[in-house]
C-alpha positions in Angstrom: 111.5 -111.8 -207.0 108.0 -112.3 -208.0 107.6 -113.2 -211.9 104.8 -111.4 -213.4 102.3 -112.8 -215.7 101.8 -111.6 -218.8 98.0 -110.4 -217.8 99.6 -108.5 -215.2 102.5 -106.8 -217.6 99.4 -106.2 -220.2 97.5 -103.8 -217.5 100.6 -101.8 -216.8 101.4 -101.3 -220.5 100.6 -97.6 -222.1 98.3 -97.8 -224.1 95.6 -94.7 -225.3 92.2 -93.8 -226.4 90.0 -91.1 -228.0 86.7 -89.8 -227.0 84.7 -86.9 -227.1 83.2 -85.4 -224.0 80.4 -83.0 -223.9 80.6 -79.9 -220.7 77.4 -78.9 -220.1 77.6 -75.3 -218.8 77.0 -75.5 -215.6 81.0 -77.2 -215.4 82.7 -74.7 -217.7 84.2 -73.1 -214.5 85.5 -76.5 -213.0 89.0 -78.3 -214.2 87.9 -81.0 -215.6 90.5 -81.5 -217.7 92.9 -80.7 -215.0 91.7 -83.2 -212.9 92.1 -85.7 -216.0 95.6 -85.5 -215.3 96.3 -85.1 -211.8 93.8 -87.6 -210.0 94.4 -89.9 -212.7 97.9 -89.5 -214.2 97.3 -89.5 -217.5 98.3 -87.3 -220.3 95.7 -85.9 -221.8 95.7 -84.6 -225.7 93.0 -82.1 -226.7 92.3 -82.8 -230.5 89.6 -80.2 -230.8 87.6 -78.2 -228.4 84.8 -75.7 -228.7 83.4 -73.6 -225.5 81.9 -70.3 -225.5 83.4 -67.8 -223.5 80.2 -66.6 -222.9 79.1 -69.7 -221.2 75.7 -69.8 -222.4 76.0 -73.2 -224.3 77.6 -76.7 -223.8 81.0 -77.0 -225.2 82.8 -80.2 -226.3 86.3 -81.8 -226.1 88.4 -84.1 -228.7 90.7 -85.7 -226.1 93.2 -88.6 -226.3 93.9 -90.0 -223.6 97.3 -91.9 -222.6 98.0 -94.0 -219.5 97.9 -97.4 -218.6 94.2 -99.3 -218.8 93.3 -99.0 -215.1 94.4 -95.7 -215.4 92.1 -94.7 -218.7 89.5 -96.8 -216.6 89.5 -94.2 -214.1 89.4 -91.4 -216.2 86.4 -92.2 -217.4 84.7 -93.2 -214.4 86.1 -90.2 -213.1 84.2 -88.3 -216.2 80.7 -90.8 -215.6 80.5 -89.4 -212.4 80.2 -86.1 -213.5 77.4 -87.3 -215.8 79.2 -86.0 -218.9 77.9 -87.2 -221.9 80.7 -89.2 -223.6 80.5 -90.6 -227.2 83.1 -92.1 -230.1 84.9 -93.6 -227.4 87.8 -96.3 -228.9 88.9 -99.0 -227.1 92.3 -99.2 -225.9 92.5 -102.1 -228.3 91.5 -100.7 -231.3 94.2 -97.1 -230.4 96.8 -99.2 -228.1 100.4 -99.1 -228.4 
């Protein structure tokens, strides 16, 4: 049995963050959300949201976001490539468990 450092414990430990994301609305109709959680597999919070059922304007999302750190990591190269705008990001240092 292979003895795992503490480095590689650290990575696999849950931790969380927060962020806000803005959806511009040419993505209201996609899941992005959705997606969050099932190509990732993290657990996703929503905080506060705001997005017109009209669609005419961007809309915006309070998540928190719980996984491990290379999961989190994902997430939000998962949201970059969508070129959301994200801001008020925490570290998983500052929010970890």
């Amino acid at each position: 049995m292979a003895i795992q450092s503490d480095v590689e414990l650290g990575t696999h430990r849950p931790t969380q963050t927060r962020l806000k994301i803005r959806i511009p609305k040419g993505l209201h109709g996609e899941p992005v959300i959705s997606r969050l959680t099932s190509q990732c597999g993290i657990t996703v919070n929503i905080l506060a949201a705001l997005l017109s059922a009209n669609g005419r304007d961007d809309g915006w999302f309070d998540l928190e976001l719980h996984g491990t750190k290379p999961q989190i990591g994902n997430a939000i190269t998962y949201l970059n490539e969508l070129d959301l705008e994200i801001w008020g990001q925490s570290t998983p240092e500052e929010d970890g468990w």
